[in-house]
KOLDO-927238 format. One record per residue (C-alpha): z, x, y. Coordinates in steps of 0.2 Angstrom, whole numbers. Layout:
REM residues N
+-------+-------+-------+
:    c3 :    c1 :    c2 :
+-------+-------+-------+
:     Z :     X :     Y :
...
+-------+-------+-------+
END
This chain:
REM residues 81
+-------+-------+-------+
:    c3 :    c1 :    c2 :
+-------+-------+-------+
:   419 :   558 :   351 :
:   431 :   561 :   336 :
:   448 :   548 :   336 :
:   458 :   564 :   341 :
:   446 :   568 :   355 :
:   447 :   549 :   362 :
:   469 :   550 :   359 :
:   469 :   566 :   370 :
:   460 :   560 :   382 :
:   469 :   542 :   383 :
:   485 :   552 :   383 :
:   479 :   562 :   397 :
:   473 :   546 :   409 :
:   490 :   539 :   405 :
:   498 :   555 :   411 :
:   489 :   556 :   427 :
:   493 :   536 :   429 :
:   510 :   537 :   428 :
:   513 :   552 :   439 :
:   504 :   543 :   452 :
:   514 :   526 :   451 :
:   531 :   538 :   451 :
:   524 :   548 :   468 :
:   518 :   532 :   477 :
:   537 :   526 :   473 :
:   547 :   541 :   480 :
:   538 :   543 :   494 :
:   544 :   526 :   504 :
:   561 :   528 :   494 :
:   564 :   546 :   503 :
:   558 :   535 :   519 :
:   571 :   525 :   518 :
:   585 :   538 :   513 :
:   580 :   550 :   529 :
:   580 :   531 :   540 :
:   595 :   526 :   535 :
:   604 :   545 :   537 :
:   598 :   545 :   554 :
:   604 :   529 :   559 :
:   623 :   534 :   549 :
:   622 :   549 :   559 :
:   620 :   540 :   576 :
:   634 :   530 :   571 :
:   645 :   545 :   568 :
:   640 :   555 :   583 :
:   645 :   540 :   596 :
:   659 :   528 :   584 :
:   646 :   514 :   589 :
:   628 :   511 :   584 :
:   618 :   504 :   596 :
:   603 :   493 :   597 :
:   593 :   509 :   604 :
:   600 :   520 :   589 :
:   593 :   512 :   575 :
:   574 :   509 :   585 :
:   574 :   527 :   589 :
:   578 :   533 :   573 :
:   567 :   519 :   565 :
:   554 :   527 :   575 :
:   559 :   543 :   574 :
:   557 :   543 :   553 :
:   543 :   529 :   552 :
:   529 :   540 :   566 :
:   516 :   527 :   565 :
:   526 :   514 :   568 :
:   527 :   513 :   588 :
:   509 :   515 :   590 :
:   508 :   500 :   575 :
:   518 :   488 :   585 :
:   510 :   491 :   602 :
:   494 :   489 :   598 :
:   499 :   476 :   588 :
:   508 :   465 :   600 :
:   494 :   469 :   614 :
:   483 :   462 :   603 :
:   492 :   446 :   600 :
:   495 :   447 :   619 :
:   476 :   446 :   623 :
:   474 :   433 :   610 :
:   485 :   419 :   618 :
:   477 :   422 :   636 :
+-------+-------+-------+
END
């Protein structure tokens, strides 16, 4: 391979890696941003925010989440039986 072949390539890896660092970083970001709309909404819609707003929104944005901790805490559940 010639030394302009080899700096293409390079240059195209690096490219590839550094768009896939930047997604993997917006993703959780825009998470975050819908979460905590959700929970400012809640707080708007009522004048209070409660306990049971911010789960429901938590779950509400994060899906896996609910099924995460259940199974989670009936593991650890069975575990100190």
């Amino acid at each position: 391979m010639s030394l302009t072949r080899k700096s293409t390539l390079l240059a195209i890896v690096s490219v590839a890696f550094v768009c896939t660092v930047v997604m993997s970083t917006i993703a959780p970001a825009l998470a975050l941003t819908k979460y905590f709309n959700c929970t400012t909404r809640a707080a708007n819609k009522h004048a209070d925010l409660t306990l049971e707003d911010v789960n429901e929104c938590y779950y509400k944005i994060f899906v896996g989440a609910r099924e995460y901790y259940l199974n989670e805490t009936s593991v650890l559940h069975t575990q100190t039986k």
